[in-house]
C-alpha positions, -999 to +999 in steps of 0.1 A: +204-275-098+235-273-123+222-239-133+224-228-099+263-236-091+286-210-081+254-186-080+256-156-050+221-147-054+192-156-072+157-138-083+127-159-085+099-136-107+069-146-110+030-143-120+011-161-093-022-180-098-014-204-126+003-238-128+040-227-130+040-193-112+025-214-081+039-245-087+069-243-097+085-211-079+085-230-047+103-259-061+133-238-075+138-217-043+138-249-024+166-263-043+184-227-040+178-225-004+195-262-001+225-249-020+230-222+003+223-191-022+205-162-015+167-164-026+150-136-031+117-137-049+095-109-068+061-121-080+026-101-087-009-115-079-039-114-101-066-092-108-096-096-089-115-104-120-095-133-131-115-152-104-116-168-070-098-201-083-066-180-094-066-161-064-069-188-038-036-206-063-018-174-060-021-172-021-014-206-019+015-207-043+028-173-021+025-190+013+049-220+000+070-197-015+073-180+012+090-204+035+116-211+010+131-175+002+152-153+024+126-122+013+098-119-010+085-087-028+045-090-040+030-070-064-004-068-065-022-063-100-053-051-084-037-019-071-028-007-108-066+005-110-058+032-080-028+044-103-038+046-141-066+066-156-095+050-172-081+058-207-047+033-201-045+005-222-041-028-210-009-031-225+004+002-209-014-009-174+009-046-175+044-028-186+037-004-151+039-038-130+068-054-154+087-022-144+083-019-105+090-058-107+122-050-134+133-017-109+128-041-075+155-066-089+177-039-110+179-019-077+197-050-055+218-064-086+234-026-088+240-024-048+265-050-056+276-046-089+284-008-089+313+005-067+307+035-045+319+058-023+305+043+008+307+010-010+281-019-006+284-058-016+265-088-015+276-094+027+256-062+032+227-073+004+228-105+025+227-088+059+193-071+053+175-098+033+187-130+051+154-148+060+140-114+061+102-124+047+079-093+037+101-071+021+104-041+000+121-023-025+114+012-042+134+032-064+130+074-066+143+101-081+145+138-076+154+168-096+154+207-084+162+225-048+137+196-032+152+165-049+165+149-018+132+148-004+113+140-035+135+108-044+133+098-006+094+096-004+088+082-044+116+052-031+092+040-002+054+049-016+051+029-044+016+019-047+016-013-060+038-031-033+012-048-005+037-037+023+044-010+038+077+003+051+063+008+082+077-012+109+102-026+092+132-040+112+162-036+087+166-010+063+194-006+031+195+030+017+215+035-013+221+076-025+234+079-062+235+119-070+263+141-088+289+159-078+271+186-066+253+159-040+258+176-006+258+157+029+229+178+040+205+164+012+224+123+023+211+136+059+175+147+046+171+114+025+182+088+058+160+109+079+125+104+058+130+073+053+136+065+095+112+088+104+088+065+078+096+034+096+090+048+131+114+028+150+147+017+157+158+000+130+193-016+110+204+007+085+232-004+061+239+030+041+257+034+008+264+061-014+275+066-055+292+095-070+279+094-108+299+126-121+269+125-153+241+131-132+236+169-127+207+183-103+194+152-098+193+122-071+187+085-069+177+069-039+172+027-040+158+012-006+151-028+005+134-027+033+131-059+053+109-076+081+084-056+066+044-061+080+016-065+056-003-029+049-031-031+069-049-001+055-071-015+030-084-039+061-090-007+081-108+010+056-130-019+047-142-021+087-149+013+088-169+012+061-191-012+073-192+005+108-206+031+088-231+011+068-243-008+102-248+026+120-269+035+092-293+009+097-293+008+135-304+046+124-330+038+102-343+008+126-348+034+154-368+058+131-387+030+116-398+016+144-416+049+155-452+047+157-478+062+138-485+081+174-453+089+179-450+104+141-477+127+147-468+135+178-437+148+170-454+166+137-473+182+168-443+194+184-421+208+157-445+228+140-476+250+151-502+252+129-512+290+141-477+301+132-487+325+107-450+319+096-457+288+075-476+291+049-518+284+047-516+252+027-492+234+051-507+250+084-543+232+071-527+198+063-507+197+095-540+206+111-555+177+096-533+151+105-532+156+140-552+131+154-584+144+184-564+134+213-530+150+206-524+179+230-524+213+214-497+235+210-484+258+232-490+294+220-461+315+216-451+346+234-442+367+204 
């Protein structure tokens, strides 16, 4: 509690499923939340294969957590395996997630530390992530003729973060370029980033003139109110639409009888079609059972 006097803002981090990561967070953000401060919290849940037991903790520590922050960022660990190739150490796989974690909290403590053109502080900060729950925050950059547009879509796609920016109901863009940063590329970057979001939303904008960036742009976005990406959800259902349509399929044809099998043999193929070849017209001919009609002769 001493710790926390005179504090603006405070980041929780945090790896969820053990005994201080899911106990403890909670506790501190509580005591923050009582003091008044700003509480934002960053934390990353476990791989699948560390078990069910660490995974129920971490969503159990994540719901208390939850209700005590103004807005939490989640990370999960699982998603590194879409990202890396199978060749990644483990110890290059963990330093990805220590960075997007590093880069979420760097990106808000610069909003308010670094003066800019269009200047932001902690009241705007504070604006967008006051009890905002599921949020985001992605960094990107962009070099070339297309940077704008290339730092606009790498700040809200990153693939570890378990929301998307999709819905969400207030939105903080920050533009860092050079000198040669024109309003037209400012005008792209806000506009694929809305457009993203797909509805009216709160935008607090800022922008930074850093005279030793050249040809290049920074773009640093919280996004807040967020919903949880329901995409992984969708894709599981229709894979098992696809699986139970298979064996509705295979029931159907299963369920044919022998009869019917022949029967249809019958119908398909005609064992005077001098077409197909001897061997197959005989074996056809001898499966057709006595009281299956014959075959229609052909015209031609």
């Amino acid at each position: 509690s001493k710790a926390m006097e005179n504090a603006d803002i405070i980041f929780i981090t945090a790896g969820m499923g053990g005994g201080t990561g899911s106990g403890v967070s909670s506790v501190v953000a509580k005591i923050a939340k009582q003091h008044g401060i700003l509480t934002i919290g960053v934390v990353t849940k476990p791989f699948a294969f560390e078990g069910k037991k660490r995974k129920l903790q971490a969503e159990a520590g994540i719901e208390e957590l939850k209700k005590e922050v103004d807005a939490l960022i989640t990370i999960s660990n699982d998603r590194l395996l879409r990202i890396i190739s199978k060749d990644t150490s483990m110890k290059n796989a963990f330093e990805m997630t220590d960075k997007v974690l590093c880069q979420s909290v760097q990106a808000i403590a610069d909003l308010i530390t670094i003066p800019g053109l269009i200047n932001l502080d902690l009241a705007d900060v504070r604006t967008v992530a006051k009890d905002a729950g599921l949020s985001l925050v992605g960094i990107g950059t962009g070099k070339g003729k297309k940077k704008a547009a290339a730092a606009a879509k790498m700040a809200i796609s990153s693939p570890l973060l378990e929301v998307s920016i999709k819905g969400a109901k207030s939105l903080l863009i920050n533009v860092t370029g050079g000198l040669d940063m024109s309003l037209f590329e400012v005008n792209e970057i806000v506009d694929i980033i809305s457009k993203a979001v797909g509805q009216d939303t709160n935008i607090v904008f800022g922008a930074i003139i850093n005279e030793e960036m050249q040809d290049e742009i920074r773009v640093s976005v919280i996004a807040t109110r967020c919903e949880e990406n329901i995409e992984e959800e969708e894709e599981k259902k229709e894979e098992v639409n696809k699986k139970e349509l298979f064996k509705e399929n295979y029931a159907e044809k299963d369920n044919l009888k022998i009869e019917d099998k022949f029967k249809i043999k019958d119908q398909l193929i005609d064992d005077k079609d001098l077409e197909i070849p001897a061997f197959l017209r005989k074996k056809m001919k001898g499966n057709i059972p006595k009281d299956s009609p014959k075959p229609k002769k052909t015209l031609f």
